[in-house]
C-alpha positions as CSV (number, residue, x, y, z in Angstrom):
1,X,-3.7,-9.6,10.4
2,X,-6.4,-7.6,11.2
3,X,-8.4,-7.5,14.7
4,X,-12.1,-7.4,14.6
5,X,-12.6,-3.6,15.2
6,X,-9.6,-3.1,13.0
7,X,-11.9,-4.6,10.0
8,X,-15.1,-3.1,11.1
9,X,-13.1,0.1,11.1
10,X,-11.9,-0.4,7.6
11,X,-15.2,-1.1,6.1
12,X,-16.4,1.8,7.6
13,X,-14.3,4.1,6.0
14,X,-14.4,1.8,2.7
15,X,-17.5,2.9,2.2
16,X,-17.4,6.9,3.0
17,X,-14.1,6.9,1.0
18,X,-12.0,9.5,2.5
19,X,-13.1,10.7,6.5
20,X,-11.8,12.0,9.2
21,X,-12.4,9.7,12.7
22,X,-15.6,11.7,13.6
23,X,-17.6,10.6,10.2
24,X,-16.1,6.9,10.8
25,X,-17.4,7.2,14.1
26,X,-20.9,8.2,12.6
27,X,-20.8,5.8,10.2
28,X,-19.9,2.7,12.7
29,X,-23.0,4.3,15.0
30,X,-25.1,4.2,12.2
31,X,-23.9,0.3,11.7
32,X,-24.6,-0.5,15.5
33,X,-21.0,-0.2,16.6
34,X,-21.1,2.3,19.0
35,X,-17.6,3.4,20.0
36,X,-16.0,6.0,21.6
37,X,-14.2,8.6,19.3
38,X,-11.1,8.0,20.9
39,X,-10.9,4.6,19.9
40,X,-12.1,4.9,16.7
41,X,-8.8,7.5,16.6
42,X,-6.6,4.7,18.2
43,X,-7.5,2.3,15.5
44,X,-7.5,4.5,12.7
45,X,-3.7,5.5,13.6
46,X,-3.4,1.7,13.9
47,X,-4.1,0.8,10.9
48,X,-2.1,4.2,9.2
49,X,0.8,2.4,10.8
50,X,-0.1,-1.1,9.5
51,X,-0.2,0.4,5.7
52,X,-4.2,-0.2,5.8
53,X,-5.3,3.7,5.2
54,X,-3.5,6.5,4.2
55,X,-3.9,9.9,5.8
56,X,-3.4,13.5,5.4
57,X,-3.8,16.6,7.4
58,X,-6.4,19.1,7.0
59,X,-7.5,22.7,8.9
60,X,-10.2,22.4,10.5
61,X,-12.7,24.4,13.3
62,X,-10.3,24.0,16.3
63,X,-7.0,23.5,14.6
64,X,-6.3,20.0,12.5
65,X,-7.2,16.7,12.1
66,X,-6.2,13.7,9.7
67,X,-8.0,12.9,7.3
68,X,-7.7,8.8,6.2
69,X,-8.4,6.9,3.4
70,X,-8.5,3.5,2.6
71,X,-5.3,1.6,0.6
72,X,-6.2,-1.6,-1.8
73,X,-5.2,-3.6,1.3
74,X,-6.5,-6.8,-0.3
75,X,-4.7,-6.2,-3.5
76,X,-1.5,-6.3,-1.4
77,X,-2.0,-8.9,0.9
78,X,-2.8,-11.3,-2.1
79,X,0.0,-10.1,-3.8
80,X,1.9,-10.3,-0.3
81,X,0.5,-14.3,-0.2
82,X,1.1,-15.2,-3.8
83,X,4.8,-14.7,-3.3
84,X,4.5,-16.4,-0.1
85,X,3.6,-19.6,-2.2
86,X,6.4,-19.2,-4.5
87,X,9.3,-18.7,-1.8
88,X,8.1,-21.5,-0.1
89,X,6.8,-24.2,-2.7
90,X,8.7,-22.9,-5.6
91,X,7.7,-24.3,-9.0
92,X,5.5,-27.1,-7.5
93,X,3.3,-24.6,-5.3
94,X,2.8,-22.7,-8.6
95,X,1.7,-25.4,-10.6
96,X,-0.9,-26.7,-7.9
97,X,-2.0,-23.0,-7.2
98,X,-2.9,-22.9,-11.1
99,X,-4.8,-26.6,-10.9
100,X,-6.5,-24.7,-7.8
101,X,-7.9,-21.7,-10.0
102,X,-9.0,-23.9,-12.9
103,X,-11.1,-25.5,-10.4
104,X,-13.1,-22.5,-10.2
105,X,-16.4,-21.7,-11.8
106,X,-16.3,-19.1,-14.2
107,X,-17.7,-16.4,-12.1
108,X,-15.3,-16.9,-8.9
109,X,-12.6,-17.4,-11.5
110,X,-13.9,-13.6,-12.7
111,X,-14.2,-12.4,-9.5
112,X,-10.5,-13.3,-8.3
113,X,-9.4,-11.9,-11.1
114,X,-11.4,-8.6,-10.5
115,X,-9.4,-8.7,-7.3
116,X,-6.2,-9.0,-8.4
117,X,-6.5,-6.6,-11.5
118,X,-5.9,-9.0,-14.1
């Protein structure tokens, strides 16, 4: 779903927040991705497009920019994969999905919760 720089991208910004391309750029250069500002640009707009980060504009020395931010992308793409399993197994692909999570320890069990906001 997501390329490589795509996700490196989105961490990135993940961690600052809310950033224009420039600080992503920083923040990737302090990671050891150096990259051109351009790209980092390119794949920011690509992932705007995708539904991965949210932007907005804002003034700025020079004119404007965009300003992105990252959406709960994994909250969606589970939700997006749950009803996946339902459409395709129906009742039966529910039922073995549950036997799945009771399989869990306790604490993965927690965390997959924590990810889904339940």
């Amino acid at each position: 779903m997501l390329g490589s720089l795509e996700s490196e991208v989105l961490r990135s910004l993940k961690e600052l927040g809310e950033a224009p391309a420039r600080d992503v750029r920083r923040q990737l250069e302090r990671q050891g991705i150096p990259l051109a500002y351009t790209t980092v640009a390119t794949i920011l707009s690509r992932l705007h497009q995708k539904g991965a980060v949210r932007r907005r504009r804002e003034s700025c020395r020079g004119g404007e920019r965009y300003v992105y931010r990252p959406v709960d992308f994994e909250r969606k793409y589970l939700a997006h994969l749950l009803k996946g399993v339902v459409e395709m197994f129906g009742p039966a692909g529910v039922v073995h999905l549950n036997e799945e999570i009771e399989k869990l320890q306790p604490a993965e069990e927690r965390e997959l919760r924590r990810r889904l906001r339940l």
